[in-house]
N, C-alpha and C positions, 0 to 999 in steps of 0.2 A: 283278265277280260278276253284278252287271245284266245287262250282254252275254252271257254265259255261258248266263245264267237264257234269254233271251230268243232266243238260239242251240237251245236247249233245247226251250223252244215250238214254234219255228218246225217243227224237227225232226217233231215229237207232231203240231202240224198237217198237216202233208202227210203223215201216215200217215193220218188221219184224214179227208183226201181222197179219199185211197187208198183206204179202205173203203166211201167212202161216194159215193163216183164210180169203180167200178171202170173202169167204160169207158177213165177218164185213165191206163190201163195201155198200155192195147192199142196206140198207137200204138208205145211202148220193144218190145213184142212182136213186131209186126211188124219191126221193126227189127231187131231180134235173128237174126232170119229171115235175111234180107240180109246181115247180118254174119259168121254162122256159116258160113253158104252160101260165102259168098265165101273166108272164112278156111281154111273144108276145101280149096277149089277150088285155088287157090294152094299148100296147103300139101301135097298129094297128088296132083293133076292140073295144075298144069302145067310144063312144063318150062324151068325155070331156067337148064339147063345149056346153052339156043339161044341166052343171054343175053349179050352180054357186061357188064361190070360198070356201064357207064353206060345201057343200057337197065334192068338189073337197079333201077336208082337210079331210073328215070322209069316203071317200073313199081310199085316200091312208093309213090311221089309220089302217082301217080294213083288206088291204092287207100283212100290215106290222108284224099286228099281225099275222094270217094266215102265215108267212116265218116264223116268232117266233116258231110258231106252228109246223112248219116242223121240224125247227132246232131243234127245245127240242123233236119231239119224235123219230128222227134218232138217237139222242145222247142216250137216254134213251133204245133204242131198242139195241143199241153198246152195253151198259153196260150194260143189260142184254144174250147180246150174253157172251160178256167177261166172265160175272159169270157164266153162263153156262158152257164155257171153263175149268172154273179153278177149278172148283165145282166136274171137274169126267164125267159131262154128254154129252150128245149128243147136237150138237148143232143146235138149231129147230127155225128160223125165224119167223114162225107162232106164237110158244111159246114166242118168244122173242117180238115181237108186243104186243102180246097179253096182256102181263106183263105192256109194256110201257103204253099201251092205258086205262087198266083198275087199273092200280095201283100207275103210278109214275104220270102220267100228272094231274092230279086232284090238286094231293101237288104242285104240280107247279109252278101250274096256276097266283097263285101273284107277282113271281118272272117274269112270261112272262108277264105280265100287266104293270110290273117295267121298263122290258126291249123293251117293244114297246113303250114305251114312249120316253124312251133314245134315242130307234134308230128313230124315228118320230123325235124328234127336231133336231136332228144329219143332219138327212136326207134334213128337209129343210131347214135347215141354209146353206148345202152342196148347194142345188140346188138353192136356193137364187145368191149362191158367183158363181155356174159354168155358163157357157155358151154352146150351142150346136157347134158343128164345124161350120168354114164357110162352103159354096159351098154345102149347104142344097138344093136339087130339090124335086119337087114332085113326082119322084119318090123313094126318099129316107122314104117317109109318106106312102109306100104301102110294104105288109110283101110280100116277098120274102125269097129265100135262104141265099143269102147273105146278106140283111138287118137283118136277123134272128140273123147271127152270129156274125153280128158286135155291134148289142142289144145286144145280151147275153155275149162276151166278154166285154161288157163297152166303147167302144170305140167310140160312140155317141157323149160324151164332151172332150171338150179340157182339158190338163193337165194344173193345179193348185195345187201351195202349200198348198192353204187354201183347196183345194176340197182332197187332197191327206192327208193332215192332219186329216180333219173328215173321212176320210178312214178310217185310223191307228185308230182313236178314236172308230169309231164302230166295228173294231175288236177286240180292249183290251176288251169292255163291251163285244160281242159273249162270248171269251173267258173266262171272269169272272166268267157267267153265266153258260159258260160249268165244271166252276171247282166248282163247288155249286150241278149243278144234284146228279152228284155221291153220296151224301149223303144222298138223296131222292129215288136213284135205287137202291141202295146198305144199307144204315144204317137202311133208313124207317123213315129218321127222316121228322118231316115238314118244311116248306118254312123258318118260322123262325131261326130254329137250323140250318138248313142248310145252310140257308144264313150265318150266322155267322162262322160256318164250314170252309164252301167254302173260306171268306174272308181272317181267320185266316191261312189257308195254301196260301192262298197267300203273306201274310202280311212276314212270316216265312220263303217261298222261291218264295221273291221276284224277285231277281236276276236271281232263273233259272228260273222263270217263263217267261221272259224277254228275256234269250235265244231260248226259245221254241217260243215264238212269233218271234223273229227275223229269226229261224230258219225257221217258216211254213211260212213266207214270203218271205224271199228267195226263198223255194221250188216255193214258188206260179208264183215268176218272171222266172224262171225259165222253170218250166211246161208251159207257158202259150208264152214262147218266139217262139214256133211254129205256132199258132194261130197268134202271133201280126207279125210276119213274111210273114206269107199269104197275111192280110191286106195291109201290105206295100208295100207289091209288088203289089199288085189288084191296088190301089188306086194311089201310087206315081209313080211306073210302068206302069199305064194303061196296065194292062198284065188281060184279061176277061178270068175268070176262070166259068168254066161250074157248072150247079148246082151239081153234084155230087158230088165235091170238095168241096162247099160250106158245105153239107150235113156230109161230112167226117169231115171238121173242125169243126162243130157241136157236133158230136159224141165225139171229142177229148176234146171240152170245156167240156163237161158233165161230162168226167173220169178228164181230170185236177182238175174243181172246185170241184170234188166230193174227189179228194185224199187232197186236200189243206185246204178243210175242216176236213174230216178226221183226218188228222195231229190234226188240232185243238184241236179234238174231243178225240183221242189219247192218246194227250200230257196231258193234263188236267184231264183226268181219271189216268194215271200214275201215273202223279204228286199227 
């Protein structure tokens, strides 16, 4: 129950970073940018079908890594905002980029090689087992507003245990991942020691770390019950909602997936 209690904290604490250092948003925001960017571009513009199936396989590699990429220098950019914070100084974004991109992601870099690999098999064993929804038209294959936002929520495939399971699976690994940086942003150690680091506080608080995952998924069902509420009414409602609205639920998935990462991000630094 200690663990639990103290998984619990951890939680209340990094929202309460959140409020109180909004800036330690901005860099998941940015990030979200690139990601979204990327994910319409792929998913609407470009063409798959020049592909055959082993570039198709070192194409998505390379994207996968490139989100890797995002995700570890957001995280690393946090944690140097945080030391910043706790250091006395002022806290300068520029500075805190600057740190991630010229000093932490180099050590990294083997660990994100590790972890694109993880989430590539994850990935298409995931997309193997799911399927698209039915009642797919052509004009569901051209970007729009709303196709925009039903992409970037995920709402594309049908729900499955086995698709929902390699969910939860490539979020334990994100989060692993993110409890390892800190000892690369913060100790200076390399990928080696740090991995071991990383693993060893896990191993030690297992349990809360378990809560802190339970916990940033919750928030995430939660945050995200707005967005899946639009949809359902768009779609089982037949209620046509204008692009602006689409645009708006857009905005909201950006600040959701950017606080739910966050959390992650948070949690795992705390911890």
């Amino acid at each position: 129950m200690g663990s639990i209690k103290n998984g619990w904290e951890l939680i209340k604490y990094s929202t309460n970073v959140f409020t109180r250092y909004p800036l330690t948003a901005l860099p998941l925001l940015l990030t979200w940018v690139l990601y979204a960017a990327t994910v319409l571009y792929f998913q609407y513009s470009f063409d798959w079908k020049a592909l055959d199936l082993q570039q198709s396989l070192l194409v998505a590699l390379g994207i996968i890594f490139f989100f890797t990429l995002l995700l570890s220098f957001s995280a690393m950019t946090l944690l140097e905002l945080i030391q910043q914070a706790e250091s006395g100084r002022e806290m300068s974004l520029t500075a805190a980029m600057a740190e991630a991109a010229t000093f932490d992601l180099i050590p990294a870099l083997p660990i994100l090689v590790v972890w694109t690999a993880v989430w590539f098999v994850l990935s298409l064993i995931s997309a193997l087992l799911s399927r698209r929804k039915r009642g797919s038209s052509s004009s569901e294959d051209k970007l729009s507003a709303e196709n925009a936002a039903r992409t970037l929520a995920g709402a594309n495939t049908r729900f499955s245990f086995s698709a929902a399971f390699f969910r939860a699976l490539n979020k334990g690994v994100r989060m692993t991942v993110f409890l390892i940086l800190p000892a690369i942003a913060w100790q200076d150690l390399g990928p080696w020691e740090a991995a071991k680091r990383g693993l060893r506080v896990l191993r030690l608080n297992f349990v809360t770390f378990m809560t802190g995952y339970t916990l940033s998924e919750a928030a995430g069902l939660i945050v995200f019950l707005p967005p899946a509420l639009v949809m359902y009414a768009s779609s089982k409602g037949h209620i046509k909602l204008p692009d602006w609205a689409w645009y708006c639920t857009i905005s909201y998935i950006a600040l959701a997936w950017s606080y739910v990462i966050y959390l992650e991000q948070m949690f795992t630094a705390s911890l």
